[in-house]
C-alpha positions as CSV (number, residue, x, y, z in Angstrom):
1,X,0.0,0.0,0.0
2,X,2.9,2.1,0.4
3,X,3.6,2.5,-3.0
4,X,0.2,2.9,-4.3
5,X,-1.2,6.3,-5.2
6,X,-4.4,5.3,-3.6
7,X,-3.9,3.2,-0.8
8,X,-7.6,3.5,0.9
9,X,-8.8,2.2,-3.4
10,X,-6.4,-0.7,-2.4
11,X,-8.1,-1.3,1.2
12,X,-11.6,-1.3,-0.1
13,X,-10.7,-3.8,-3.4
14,X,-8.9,-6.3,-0.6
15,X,-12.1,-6.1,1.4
16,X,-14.2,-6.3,-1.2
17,X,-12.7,-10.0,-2.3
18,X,-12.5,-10.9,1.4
19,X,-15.2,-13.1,2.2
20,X,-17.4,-12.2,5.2
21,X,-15.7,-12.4,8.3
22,X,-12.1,-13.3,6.3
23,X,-9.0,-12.1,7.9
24,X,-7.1,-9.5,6.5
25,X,-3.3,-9.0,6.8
26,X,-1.1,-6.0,5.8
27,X,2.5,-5.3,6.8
28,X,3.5,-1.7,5.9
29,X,6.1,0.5,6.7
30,X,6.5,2.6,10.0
31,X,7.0,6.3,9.9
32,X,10.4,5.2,11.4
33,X,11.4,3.5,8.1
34,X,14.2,4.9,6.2
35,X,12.6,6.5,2.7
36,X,15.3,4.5,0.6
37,X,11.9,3.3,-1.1
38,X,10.4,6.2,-2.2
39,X,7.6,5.5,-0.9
40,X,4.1,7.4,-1.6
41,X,2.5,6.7,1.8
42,X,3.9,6.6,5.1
43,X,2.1,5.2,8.4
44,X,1.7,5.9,12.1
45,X,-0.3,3.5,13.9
46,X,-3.1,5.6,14.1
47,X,-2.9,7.0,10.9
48,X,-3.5,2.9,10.3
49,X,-6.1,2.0,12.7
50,X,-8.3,5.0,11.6
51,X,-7.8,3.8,8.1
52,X,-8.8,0.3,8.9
53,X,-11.7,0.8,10.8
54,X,-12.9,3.3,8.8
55,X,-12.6,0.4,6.0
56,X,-14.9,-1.7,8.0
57,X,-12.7,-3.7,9.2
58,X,-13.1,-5.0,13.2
59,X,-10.5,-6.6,15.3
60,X,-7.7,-4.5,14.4
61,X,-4.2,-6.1,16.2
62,X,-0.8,-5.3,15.7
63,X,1.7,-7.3,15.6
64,X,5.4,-6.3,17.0
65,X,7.8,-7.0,14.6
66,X,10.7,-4.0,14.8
67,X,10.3,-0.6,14.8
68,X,10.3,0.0,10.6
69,X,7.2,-2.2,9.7
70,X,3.3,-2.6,11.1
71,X,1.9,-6.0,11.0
72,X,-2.1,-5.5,11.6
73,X,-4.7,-8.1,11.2
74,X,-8.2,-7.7,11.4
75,X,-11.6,-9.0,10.2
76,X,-14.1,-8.1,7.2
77,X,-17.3,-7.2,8.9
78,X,-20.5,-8.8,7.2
79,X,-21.9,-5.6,5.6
């Protein structure tokens, strides 16, 4: 998602093929992460969570991997 020009278009078309309830998984780089990768979007956690949830997605988790990358799970909602 990092490198897309419109990540939430990418959020929606991942939830869109999830099946109800299906678990979604996205790692994506911290604001911490060097910009060695030119990347188009960066991400705080709540930056993340807002964009998730605002997605419809439920059960948001992180994961702690290091301090340059987010793991977050979460789950399609029915609607």
């Amino acid at each position: 998602m990092e490198h897309l020009d419109n990540d939430s278009a990418a959020l929606s078309e991942a939830l869109r093929i999830l099946k109800p309830w299906g678990k979604l998984i996205i790692s994506v780089p911290t604001e911490y992460m060097p910009d060695i990768y030119e990347h188009v979007n960066t991400y705080t956690s709540e930056k993340l969570k807002e964009m998730l949830l605002e997605a419809g997605v439920v059960d948001v988790s992180f994961y702690d991997i290091d301090k340059t990358r987010y793991i977050v799970s979460g789950r399609k909602t029915l609607l």
